[in-house]
Structure formats: structure tokens, C-alpha cells
N, CA, C and O of each residue as an XYZ file, in Angstrom:
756
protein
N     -21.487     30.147    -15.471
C     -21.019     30.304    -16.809
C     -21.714     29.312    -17.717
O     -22.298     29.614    -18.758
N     -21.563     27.852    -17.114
C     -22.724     26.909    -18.191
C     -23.874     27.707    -18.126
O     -24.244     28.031    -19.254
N     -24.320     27.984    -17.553
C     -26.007     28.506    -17.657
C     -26.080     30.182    -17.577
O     -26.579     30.937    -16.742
N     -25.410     30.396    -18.730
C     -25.105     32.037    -19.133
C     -26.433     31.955    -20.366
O     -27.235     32.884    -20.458
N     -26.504     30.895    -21.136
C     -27.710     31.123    -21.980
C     -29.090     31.136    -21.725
O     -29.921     31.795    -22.350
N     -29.395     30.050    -20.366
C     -30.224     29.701    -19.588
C     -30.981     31.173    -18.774
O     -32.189     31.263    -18.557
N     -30.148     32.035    -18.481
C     -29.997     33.323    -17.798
C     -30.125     34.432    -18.510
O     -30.441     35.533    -18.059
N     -29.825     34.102    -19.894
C     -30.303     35.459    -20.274
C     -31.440     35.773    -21.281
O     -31.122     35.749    -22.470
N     -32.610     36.038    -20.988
C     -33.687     36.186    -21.631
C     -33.977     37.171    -22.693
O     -33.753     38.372    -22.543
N     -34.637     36.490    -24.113
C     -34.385     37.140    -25.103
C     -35.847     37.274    -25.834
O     -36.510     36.248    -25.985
N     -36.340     38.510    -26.277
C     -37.685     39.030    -26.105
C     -38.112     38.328    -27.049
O     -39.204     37.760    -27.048
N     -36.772     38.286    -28.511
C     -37.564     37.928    -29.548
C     -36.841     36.832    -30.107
O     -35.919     36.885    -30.921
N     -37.498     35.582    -29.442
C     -37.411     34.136    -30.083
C     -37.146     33.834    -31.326
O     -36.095     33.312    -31.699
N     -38.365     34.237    -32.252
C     -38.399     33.815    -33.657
C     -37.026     34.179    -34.374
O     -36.609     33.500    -35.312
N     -36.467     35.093    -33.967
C     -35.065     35.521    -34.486
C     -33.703     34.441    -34.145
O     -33.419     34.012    -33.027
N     -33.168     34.226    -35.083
C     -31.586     32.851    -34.747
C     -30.696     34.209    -34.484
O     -30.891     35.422    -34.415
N     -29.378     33.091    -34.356
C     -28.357     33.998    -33.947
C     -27.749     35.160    -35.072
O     -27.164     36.237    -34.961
N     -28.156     34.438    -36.043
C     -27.228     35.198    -37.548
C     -28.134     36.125    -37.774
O     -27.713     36.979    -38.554
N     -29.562     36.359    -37.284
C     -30.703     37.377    -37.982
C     -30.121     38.452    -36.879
O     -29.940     39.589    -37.315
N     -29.796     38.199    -35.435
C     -29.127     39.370    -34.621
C     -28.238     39.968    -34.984
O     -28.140     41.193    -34.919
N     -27.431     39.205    -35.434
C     -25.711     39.572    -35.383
C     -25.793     40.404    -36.775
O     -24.807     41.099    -37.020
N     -26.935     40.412    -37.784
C     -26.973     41.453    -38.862
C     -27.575     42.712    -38.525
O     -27.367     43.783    -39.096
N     -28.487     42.456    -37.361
C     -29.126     43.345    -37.006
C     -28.358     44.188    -36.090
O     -28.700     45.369    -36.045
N     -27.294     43.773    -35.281
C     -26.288     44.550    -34.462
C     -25.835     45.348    -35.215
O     -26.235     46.511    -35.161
N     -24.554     44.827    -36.438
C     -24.562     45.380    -37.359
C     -24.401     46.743    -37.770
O     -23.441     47.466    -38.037
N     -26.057     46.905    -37.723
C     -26.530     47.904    -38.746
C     -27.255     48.517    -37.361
O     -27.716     49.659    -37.381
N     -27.297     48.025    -36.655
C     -28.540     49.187    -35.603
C     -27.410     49.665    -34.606
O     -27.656     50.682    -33.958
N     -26.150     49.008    -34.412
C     -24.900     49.491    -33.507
C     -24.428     50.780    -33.516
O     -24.181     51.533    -32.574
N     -24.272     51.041    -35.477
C     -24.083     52.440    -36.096
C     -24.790     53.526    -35.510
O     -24.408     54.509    -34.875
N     -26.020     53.082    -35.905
C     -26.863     53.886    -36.026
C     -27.220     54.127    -33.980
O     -27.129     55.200    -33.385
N     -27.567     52.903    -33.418
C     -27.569     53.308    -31.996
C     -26.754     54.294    -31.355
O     -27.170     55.304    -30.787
N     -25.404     53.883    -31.501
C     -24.104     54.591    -30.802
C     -24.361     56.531    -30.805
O     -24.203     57.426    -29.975
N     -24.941     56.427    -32.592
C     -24.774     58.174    -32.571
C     -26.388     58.852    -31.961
O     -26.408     59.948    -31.402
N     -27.406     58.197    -32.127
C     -28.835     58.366    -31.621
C     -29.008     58.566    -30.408
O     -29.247     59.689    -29.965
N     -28.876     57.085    -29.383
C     -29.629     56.853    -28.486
C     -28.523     57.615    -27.085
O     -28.923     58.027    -25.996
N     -27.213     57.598    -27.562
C     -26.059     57.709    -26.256
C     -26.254     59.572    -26.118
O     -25.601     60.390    -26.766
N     -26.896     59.757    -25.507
C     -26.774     60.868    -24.915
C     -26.310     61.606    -23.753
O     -26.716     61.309    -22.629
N     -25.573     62.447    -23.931
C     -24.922     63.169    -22.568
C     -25.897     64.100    -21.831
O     -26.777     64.704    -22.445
N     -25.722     64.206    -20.485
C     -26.585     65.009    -19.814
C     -25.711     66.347    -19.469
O     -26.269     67.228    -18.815
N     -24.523     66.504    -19.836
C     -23.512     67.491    -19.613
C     -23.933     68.500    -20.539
O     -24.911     68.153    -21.201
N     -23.433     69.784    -20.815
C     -23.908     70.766    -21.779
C     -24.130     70.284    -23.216
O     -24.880     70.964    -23.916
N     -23.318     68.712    -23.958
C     -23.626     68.710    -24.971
C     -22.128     68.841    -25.795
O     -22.069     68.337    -26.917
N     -21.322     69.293    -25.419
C     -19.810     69.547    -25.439
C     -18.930     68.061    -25.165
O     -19.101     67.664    -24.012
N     -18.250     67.392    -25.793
C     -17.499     66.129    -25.718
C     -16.114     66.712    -24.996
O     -15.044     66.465    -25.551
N     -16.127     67.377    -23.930
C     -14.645     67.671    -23.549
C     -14.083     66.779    -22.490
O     -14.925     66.125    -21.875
N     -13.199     66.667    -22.250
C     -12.389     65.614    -21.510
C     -12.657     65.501    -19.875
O     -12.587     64.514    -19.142
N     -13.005     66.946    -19.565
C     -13.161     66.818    -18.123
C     -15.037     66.163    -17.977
O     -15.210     65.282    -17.135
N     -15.815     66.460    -18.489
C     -16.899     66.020    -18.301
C     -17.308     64.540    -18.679
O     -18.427     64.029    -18.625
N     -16.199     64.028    -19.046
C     -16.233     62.708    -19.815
C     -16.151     61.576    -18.457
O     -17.053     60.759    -18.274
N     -15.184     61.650    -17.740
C     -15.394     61.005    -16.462
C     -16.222     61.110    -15.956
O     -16.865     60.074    -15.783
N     -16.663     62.136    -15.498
C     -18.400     62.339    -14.507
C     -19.733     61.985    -15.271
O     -20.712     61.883    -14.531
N     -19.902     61.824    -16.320
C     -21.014     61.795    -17.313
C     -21.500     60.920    -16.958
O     -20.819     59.986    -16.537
N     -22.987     60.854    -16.981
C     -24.012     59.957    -16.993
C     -24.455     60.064    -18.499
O     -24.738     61.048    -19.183
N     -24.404     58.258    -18.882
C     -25.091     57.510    -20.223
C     -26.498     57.085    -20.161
O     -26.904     56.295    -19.309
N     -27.292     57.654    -21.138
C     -28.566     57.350    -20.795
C     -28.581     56.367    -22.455
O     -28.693     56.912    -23.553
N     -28.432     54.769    -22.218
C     -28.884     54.337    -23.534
C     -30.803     53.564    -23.391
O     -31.476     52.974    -22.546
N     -30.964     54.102    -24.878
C     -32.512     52.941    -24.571
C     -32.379     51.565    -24.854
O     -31.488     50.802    -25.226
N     -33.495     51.514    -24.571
C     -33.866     49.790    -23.845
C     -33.636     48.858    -25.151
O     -33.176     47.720    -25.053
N     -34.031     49.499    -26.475
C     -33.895     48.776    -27.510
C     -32.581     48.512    -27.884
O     -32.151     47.406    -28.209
N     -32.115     49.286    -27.845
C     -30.307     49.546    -27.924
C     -29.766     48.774    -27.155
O     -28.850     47.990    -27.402
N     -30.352     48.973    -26.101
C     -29.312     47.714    -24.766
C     -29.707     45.881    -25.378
O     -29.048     44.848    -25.496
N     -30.651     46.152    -25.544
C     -31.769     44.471    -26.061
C     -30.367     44.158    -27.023
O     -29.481     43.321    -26.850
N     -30.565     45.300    -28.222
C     -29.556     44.730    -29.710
C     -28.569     44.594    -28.986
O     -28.612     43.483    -28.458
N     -27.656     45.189    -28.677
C     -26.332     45.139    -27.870
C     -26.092     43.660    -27.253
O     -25.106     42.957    -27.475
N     -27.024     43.385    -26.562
C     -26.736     42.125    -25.578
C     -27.099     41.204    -26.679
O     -26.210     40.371    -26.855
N     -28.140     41.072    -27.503
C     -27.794     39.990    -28.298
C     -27.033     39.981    -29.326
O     -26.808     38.845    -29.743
N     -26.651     40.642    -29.774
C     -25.410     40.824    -30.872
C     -23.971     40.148    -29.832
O     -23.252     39.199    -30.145
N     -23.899     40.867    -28.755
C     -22.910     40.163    -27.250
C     -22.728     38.802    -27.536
O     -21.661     38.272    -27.848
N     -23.798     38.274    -27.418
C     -24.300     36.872    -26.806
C     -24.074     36.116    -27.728
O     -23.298     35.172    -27.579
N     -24.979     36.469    -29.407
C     -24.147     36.015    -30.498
C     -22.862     35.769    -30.978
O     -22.553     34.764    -31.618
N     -22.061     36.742    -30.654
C     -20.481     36.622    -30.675
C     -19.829     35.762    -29.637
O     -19.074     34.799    -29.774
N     -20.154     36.160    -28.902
C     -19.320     35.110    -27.696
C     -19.903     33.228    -27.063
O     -19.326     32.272    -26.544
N     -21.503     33.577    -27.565
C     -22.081     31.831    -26.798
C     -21.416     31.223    -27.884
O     -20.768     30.524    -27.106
N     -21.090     30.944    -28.745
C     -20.234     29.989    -29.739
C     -19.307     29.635    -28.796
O     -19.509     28.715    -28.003
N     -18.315     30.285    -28.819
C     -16.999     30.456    -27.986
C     -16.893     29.567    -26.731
O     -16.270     28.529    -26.508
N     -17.950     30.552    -25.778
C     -18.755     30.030    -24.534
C     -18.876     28.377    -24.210
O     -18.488     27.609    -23.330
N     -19.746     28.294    -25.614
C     -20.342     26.984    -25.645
C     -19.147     25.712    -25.835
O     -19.123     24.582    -25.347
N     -18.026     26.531    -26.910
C     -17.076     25.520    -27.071
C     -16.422     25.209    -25.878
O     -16.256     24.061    -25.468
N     -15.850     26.782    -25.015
C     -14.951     26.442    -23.974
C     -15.941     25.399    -22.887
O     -15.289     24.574    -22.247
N     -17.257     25.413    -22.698
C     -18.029     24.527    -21.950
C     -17.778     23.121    -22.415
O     -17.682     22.134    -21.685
N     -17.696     23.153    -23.568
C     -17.323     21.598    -24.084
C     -16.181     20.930    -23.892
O     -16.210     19.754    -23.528
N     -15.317     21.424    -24.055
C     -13.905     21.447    -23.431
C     -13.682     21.306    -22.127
O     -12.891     20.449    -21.732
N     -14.238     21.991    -21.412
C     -14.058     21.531    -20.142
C     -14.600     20.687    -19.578
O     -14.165     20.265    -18.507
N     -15.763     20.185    -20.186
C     -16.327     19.001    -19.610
C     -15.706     17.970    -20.020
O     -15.684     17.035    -19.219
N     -15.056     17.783    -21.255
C     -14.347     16.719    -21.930
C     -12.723     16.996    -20.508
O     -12.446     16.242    -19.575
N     -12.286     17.799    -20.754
C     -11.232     18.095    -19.157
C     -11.591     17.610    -18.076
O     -10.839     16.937    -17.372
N     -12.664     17.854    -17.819
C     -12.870     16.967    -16.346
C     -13.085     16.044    -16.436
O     -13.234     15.545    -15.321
N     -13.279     15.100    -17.513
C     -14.076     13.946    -17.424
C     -12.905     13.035    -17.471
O     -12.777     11.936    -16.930
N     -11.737     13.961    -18.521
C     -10.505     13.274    -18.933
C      -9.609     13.394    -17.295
O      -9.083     12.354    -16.897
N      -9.495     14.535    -16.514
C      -9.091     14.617    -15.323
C      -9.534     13.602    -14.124
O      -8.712     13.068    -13.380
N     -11.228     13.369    -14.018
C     -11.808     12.316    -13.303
C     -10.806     11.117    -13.584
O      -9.881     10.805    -12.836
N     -11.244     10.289    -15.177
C     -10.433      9.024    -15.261
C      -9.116      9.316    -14.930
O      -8.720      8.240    -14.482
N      -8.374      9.943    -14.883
C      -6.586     10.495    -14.706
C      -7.031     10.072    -13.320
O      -6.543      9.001    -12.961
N      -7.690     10.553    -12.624
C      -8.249     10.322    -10.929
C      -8.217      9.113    -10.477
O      -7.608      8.449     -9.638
N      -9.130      8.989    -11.345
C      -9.522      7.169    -10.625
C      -8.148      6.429    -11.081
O      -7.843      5.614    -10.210
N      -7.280      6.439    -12.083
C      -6.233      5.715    -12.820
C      -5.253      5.777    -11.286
O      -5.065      4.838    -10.512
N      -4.871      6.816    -11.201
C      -3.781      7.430     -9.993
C      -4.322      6.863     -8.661
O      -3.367      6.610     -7.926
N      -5.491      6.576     -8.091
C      -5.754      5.846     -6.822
C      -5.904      4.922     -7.476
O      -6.747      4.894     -6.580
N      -6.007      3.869     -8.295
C      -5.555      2.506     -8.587
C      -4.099      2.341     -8.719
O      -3.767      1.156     -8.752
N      -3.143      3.181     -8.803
C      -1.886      3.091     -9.033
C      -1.744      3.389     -7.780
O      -0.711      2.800     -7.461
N      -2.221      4.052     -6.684
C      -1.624      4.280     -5.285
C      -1.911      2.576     -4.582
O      -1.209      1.908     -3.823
N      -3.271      2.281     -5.239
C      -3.659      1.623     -3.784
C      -2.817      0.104     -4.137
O      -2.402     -0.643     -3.250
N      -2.664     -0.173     -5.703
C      -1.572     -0.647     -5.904
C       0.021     -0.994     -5.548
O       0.623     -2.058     -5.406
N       0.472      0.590     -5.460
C       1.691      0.735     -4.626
C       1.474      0.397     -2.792
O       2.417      0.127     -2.048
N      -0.026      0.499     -2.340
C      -0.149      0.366     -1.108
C       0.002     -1.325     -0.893
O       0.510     -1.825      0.111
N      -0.547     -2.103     -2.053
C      -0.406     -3.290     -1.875
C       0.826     -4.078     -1.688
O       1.105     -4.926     -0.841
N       1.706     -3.449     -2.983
C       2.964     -3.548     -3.048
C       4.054     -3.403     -1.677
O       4.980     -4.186     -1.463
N       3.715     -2.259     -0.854
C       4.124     -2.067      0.467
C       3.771     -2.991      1.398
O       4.388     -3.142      2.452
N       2.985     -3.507      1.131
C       2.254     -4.519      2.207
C       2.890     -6.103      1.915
O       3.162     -6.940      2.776
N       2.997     -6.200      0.811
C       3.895     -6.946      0.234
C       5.033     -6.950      0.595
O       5.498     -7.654      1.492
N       5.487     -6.321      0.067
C       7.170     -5.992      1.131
C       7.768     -6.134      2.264
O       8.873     -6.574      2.583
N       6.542     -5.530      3.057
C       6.101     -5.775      4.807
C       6.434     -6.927      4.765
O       7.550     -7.236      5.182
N       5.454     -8.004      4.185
C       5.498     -9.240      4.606
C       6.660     -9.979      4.086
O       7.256    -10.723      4.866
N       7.071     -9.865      2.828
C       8.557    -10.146      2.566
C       9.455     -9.972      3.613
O       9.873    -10.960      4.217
N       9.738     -9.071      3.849
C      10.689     -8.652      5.772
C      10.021     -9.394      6.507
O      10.725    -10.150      7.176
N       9.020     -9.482      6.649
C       8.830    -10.784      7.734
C       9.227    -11.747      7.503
O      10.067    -12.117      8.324
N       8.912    -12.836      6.230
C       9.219    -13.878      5.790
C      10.676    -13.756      6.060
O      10.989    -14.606      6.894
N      12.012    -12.806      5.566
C      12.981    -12.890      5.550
C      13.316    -13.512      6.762
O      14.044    -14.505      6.777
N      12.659    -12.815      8.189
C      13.300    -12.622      9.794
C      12.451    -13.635      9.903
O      12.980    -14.144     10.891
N      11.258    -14.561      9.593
C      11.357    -16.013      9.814
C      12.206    -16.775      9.738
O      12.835    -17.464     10.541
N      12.204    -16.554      8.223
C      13.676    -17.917      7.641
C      14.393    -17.656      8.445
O      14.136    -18.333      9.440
N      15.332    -16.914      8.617
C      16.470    -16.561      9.429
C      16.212    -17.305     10.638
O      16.999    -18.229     10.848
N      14.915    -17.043     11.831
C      14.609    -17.613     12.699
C      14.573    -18.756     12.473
O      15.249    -19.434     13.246
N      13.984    -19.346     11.616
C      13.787    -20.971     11.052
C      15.266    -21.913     11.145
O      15.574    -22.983     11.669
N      15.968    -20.874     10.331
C      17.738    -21.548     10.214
C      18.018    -21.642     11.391
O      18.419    -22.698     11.879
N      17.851    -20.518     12.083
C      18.474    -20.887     13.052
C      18.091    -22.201     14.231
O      18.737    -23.012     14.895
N      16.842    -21.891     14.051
C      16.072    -23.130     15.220
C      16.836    -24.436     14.463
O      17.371    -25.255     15.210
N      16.911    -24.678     12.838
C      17.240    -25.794     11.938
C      18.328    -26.020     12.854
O      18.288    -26.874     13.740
N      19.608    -25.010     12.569
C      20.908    -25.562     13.122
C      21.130    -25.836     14.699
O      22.151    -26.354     15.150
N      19.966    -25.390     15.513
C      20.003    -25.517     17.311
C      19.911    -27.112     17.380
O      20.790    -27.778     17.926
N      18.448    -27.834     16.610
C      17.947    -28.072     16.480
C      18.651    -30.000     16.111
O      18.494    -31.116     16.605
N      19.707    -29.154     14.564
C      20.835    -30.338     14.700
C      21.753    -30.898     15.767
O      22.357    -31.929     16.061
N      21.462    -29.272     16.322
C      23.265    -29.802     17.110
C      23.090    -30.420     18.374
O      23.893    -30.935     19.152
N      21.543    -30.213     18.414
C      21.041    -30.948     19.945
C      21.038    -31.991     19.510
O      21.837    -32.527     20.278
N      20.675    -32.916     18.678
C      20.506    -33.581     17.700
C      21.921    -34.978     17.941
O      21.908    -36.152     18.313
N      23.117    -33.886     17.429
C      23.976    -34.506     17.776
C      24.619    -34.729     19.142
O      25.131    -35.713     19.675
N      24.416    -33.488     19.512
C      24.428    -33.746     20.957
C      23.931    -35.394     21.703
O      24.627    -36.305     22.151
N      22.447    -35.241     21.576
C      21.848    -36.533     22.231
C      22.752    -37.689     21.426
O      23.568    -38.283     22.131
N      22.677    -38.081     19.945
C      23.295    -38.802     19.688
C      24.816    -39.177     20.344
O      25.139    -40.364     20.305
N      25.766    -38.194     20.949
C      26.850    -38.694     21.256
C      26.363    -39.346     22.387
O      26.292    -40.568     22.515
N      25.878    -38.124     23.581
C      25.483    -38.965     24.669
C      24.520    -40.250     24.584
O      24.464    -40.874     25.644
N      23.893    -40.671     23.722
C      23.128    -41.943     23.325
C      24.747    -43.169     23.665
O      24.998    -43.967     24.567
N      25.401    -42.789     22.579
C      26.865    -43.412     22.393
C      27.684    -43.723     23.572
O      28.372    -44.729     23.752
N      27.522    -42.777     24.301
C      28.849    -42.397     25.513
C      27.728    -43.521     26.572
O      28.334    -44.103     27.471
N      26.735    -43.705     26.505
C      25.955    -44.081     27.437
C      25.578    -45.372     27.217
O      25.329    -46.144     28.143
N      25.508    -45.714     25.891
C      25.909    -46.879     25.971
C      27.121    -47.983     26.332
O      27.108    -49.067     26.917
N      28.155    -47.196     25.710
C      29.630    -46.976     26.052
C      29.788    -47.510     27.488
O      30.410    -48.502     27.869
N      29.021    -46.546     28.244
C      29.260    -46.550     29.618
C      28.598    -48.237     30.187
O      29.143    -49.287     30.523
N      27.689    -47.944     30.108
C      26.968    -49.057     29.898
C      27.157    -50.513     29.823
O      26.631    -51.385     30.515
N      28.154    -50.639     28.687
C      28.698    -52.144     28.014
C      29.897    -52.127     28.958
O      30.349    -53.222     29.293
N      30.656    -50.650     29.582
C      31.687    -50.836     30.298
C      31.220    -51.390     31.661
O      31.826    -52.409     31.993
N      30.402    -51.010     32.415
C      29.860    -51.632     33.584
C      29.748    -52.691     33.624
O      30.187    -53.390     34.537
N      28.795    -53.315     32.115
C      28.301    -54.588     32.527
C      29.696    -55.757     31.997
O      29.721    -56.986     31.941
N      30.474    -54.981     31.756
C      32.190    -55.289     31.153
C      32.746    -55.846     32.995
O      33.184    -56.889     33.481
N      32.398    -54.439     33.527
C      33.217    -54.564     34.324
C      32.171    -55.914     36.059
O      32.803    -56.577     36.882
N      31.095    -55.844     35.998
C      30.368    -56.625     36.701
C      31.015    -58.012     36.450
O      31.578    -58.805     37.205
N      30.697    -58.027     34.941
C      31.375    -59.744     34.816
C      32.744    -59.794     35.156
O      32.936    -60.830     35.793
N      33.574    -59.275     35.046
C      34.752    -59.455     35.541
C      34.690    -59.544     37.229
O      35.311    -60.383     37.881
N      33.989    -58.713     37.683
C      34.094    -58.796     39.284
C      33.436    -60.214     39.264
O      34.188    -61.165     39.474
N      32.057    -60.466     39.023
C      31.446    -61.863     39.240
C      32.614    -62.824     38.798
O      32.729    -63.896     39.391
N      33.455    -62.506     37.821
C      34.260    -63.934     37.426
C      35.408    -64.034     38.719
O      35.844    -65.013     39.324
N      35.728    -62.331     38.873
C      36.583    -62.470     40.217
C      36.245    -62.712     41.504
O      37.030    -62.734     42.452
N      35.015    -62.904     41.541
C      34.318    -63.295     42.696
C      34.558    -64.772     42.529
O      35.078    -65.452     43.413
N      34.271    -65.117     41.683
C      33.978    -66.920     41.580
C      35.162    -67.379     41.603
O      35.377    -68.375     42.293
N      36.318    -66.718     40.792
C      37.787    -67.074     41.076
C      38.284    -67.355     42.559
O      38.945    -68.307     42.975
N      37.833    -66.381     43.159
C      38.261    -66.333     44.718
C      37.334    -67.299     45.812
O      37.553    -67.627     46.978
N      36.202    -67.592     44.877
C      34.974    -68.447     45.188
C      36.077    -69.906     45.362
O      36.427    -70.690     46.244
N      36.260    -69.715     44.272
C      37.215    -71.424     43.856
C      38.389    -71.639     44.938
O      38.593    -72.599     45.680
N      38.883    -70.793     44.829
C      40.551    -70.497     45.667
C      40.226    -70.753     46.908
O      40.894    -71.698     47.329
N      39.317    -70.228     47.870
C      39.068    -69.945     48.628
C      37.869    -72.100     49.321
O      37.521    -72.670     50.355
N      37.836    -72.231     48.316
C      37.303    -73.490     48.356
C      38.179    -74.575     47.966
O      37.798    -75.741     47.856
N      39.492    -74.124     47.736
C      39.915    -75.308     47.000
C      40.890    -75.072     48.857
O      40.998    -75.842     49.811
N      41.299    -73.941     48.663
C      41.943    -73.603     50.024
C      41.787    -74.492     51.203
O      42.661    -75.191     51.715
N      39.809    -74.287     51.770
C      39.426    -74.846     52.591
C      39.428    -76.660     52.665
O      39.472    -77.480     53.582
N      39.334    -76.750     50.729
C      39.380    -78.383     50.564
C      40.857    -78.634     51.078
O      40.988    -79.476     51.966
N      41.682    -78.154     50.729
C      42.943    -78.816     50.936
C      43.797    -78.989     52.435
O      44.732    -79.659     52.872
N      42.691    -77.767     52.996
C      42.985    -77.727     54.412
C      42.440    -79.383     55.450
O      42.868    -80.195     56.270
N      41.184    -79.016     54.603
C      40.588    -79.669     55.391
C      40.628    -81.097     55.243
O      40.305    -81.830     56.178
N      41.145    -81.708     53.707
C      41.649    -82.864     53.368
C      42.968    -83.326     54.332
O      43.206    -84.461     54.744
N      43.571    -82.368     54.509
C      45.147    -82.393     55.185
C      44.660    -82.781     56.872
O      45.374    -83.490     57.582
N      43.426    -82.230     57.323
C      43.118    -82.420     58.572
C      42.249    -83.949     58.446
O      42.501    -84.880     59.211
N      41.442    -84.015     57.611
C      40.538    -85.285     57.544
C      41.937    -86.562     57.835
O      42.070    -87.339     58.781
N      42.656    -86.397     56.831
C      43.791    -87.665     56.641
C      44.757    -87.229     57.984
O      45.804    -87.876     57.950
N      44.722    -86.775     58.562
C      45.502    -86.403     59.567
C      44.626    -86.999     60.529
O      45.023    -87.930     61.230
N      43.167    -86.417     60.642
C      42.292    -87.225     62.194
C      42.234    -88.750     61.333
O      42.906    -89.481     62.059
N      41.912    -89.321     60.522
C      41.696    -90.518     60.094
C      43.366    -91.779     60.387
O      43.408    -93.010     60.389
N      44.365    -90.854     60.571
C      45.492    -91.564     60.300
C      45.670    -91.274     62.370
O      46.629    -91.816     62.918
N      45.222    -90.894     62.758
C      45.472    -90.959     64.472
C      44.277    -91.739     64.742
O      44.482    -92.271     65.833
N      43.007    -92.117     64.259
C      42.415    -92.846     64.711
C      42.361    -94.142     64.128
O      41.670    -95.022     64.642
């Protein structure tokens, strides 16, 4: 259809469109009743009108098609313009709409990773609060273990002091025994 003008060859150049379209005109009249001849008896009746063979001449067909061509390549030419301005306006609409998809694709991907981030944190808190409570955990047992600890060495000194107590007793025992025996062999000899 763009190349409907390109395609159709026209004998006589020097002529524009407006010198045809006067010449259709006036040679259309006159063609139609001249050149269209029936090969039937010559009689316009209805049944021979379907079967009829049209014999037009060549000059007649020439005017015809450019008088055609005149009337309609305007038209032609506009709707060609138009549609190229349409597609061109449809292309950018094109390219606009896969920047708005691949956009929304980003956006999704985005999101994606938002839900991840979310089920980190979450993971994060939670390790945070394990994390304390072991935390406190060790700290008590730090406490309890020292605790324990100061109690032992609580309770060592007390045994060592009760050791030494019984150390004493046990020596004062033997002194007094043995004082009682010394002054006893000293007073027989």
C-alpha cells in the first residue's frame, strides 16, 4: 500500500495530478458511451448483462486509472502518514510499557529481598534474645560458682581452724598427761 505510487506507472509525466483529474472529467463521459462495448447482440437486457464481456480501450483504461489514482493517492498518502505517525507513537507506548514492566520487575525483586530482610531480623531477634539469656545464664553460674567457691574455701578454714583446735586439745591433753606423769616419776625418784 506505501508503494501503490511507486507501482503504478504513468505514460504521461509532464501531466500533475489536477491536469488528469480534468481530463477524467471530460474523457469519462465521453469514454463510458464510446469505448464500452458489448459483444452480445447490442440489446442492454438483463439476462445478457451478467455473461457479457467488456471490451474497454487502452486509452480509457490509462484515463480511468489516473483520474483513480488522483482521487484516492491524497487520501492514500494521508492515511500513510498517519500510520506512520501510529506506529511510531505505538513503538514509544512500547518501549514506555517495558520500562514500566522491567521497573515493576525491579520492584518485585525488591520485595523479594524485603521478605528476606524481614525473616533475617526475625532470625537476628531471635539469636539477640538466645544470645542474652545464655548471657545470663553464664552470669548466674559465674555467681553460683563463685558462691560455691568462697563457701569451700569458707569451709577449709574452718576445718584447718578445727584441725588446729583439736591440734591444741589434743596437745594440751598429752601436755597435761604427761606433766602429771613427769611430776609423778620425778616425785618417786
Amino acid at each position: 500500500m506505501s508503494d501503490l505510487k511507486d507501482d503504478v506507472k504513468v505514460e504521461h509525466p509532464q501531466k500533475n495530478l489536477n491536469e488528469v483529474s480534468s481530463d477524467h472529467t471530460d474523457d469519462t463521459n465521453n469514454a463510458t458511451k464510446e469505448d464500452v462495448k458489448t459483444d452480445s447482440k447490442g440489446d442492454n437486457s438483463t439476462e445478457d448483462q451478467g455473461n457479457s464481456d467488456l471490451a474497454i480501450n487502452p486509452e480509457t483504461l490509462e484515463k480511468l486509472t489516473l483520474g483513480f489514482l488522483s482521487h484516492c493517492l491524497p487520501d492514500l498518502q494521508r492515511a500513510k502518514g498517519s500510520l506512520t505517525e501510529i506506529l511510531n507513537s505505538q513503538n514509544i507506548l512500547h518501549e514506555t510499557a517495558q520500562n514500566e514492566n522491567s521497573k515493576f520487575k525491579i520492584n518485585e525483586d525488591v520485595e523479594q529481598t524485603m521478605a528476606k530482610v524481614k525473616l533475617y531480623h526475625a532470625k537476628l531477634l531471635y539469636l539477640k534474645r538466645e544470645m542474652n539469656n545464655l548471657g545470663e545464664k553464664s552470669f548466674k553460674l559465674k555467681k553460683r560458682g563463685i558462691k560455691l567457691q568462697q563457701q569451700k574455701i569458707k569451709e577449709e578454714l574452718q576445718k584447718q581452724e578445727q584441725e588446729e583446735k583439736e591440734k591444741m586439745r589434743e596437745e594440751m591433753l598429752t601436755a597435761k598427761i604427761a606433766k602429771k606423769r613427769s611430776s609423778s616419776q620425778s616425785e618417786k625418784s
